[in-house]
C-alpha positions in Angstrom: 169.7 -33.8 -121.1 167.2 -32.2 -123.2 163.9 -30.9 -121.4 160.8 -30.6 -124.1 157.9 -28.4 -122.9 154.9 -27.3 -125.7 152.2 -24.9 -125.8 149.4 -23.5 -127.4 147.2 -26.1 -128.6 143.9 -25.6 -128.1 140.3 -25.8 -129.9 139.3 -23.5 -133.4 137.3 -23.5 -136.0 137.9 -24.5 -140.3 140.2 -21.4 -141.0 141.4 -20.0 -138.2 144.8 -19.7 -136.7 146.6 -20.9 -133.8 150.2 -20.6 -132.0 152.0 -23.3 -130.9 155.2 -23.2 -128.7 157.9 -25.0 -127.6 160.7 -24.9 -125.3 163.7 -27.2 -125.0 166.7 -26.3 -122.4 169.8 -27.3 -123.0 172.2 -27.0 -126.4 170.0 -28.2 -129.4 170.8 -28.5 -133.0 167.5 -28.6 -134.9 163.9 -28.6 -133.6 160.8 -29.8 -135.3 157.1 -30.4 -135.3 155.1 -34.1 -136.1 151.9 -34.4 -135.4 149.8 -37.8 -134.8 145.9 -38.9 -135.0 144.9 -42.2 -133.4 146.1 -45.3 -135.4 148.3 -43.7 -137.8 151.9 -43.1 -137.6 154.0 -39.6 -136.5 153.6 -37.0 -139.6 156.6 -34.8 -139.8 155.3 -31.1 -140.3 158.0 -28.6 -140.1 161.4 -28.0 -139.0 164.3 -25.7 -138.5 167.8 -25.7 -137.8 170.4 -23.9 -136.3 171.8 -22.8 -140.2 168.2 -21.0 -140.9 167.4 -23.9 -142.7 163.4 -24.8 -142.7 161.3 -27.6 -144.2 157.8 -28.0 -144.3 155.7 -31.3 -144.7 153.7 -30.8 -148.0 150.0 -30.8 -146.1 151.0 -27.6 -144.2 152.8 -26.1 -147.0 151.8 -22.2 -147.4 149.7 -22.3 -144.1 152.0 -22.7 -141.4 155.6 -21.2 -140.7 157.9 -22.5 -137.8 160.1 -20.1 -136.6 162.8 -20.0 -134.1 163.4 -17.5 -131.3 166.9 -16.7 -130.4 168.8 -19.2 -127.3 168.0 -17.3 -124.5 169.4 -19.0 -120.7 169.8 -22.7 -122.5 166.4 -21.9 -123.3 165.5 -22.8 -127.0 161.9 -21.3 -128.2 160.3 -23.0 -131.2 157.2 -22.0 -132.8 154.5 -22.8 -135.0 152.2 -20.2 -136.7 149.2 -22.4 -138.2 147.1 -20.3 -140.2 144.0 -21.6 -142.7 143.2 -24.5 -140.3 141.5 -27.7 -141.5 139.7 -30.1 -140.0 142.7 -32.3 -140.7 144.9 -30.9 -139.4 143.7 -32.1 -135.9 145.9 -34.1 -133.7 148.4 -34.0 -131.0 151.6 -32.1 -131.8 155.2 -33.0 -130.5 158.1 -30.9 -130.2 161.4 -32.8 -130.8 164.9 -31.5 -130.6 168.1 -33.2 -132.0 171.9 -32.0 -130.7 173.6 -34.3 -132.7 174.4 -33.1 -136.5 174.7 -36.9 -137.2 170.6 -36.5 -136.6 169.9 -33.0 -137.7 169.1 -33.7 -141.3 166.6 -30.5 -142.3 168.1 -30.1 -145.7 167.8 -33.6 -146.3 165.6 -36.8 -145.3 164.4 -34.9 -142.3 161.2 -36.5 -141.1 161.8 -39.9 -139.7 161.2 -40.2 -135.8 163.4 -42.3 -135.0 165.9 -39.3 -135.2 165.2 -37.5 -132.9 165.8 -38.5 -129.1 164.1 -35.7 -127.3 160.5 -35.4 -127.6 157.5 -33.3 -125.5 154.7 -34.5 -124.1 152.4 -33.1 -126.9 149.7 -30.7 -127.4 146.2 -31.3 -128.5 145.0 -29.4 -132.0 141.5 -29.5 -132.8 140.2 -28.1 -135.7 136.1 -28.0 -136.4 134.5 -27.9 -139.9 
């Protein structure tokens, strides 16, 4: 079983920076970020596998870069460097992990929820104009 745990969400202002983190125990395969507002659907916004391979949703393109640390204890640390915040970029943030390669799909169609099986509780970003 994969345990999800996030961090680092928190309040800023139009172009500042936050540092999102996440840790997932257990053997994982890819992690990745979505984000959600209120009565729209789960936005992928990056991800990363165990290959190196990253992918960015094009709204956060340039601004923020997910990074992985390395396995540490069954302890897998994701992060999220969000630089140039927007006012839209404010929502809750999920953490989801994958140890399936059937599901890992970075290189490819990457951002559909229903792939992943292991999600966080979520973290709240609020960015103010």
């Amino acid at each position: 079983q994969v345990q999800i745990t996030e961090s680092g969400g928190g309040a800023v202002e139009a172009g500042g920076s936050l540092r999102l983190s996440c840790v997932a125990t257990g053997i994982t395969l890819c992690m990745v970020w979505f984000r959600q507002v209120p009565g729209k659907e789960r936005e992928g916004v990056a991800g990363i596998d165990n290959d190196g391979r990253v992918v960015y949703g094009d709204s956060v393109k340039g601004r923020f870069t997910i990074s992985k640390d390395r396995a540490h204890n069954a302890k897998n640390t994701l992060n999220l460097q969000m630089n140039s915040l927007k006012p839209e970029d404010t929502a809750i943030y999920f953490c989801a992990a994958e140890r399936s390669s059937a599901r890992c799909r970075i290189g490819g169609d990457w951002n559909a929820t229903s792939l992943y099986r292991h999600w966080g509780q979520g973290t709240q970003v609020t960015v103010s104009s």
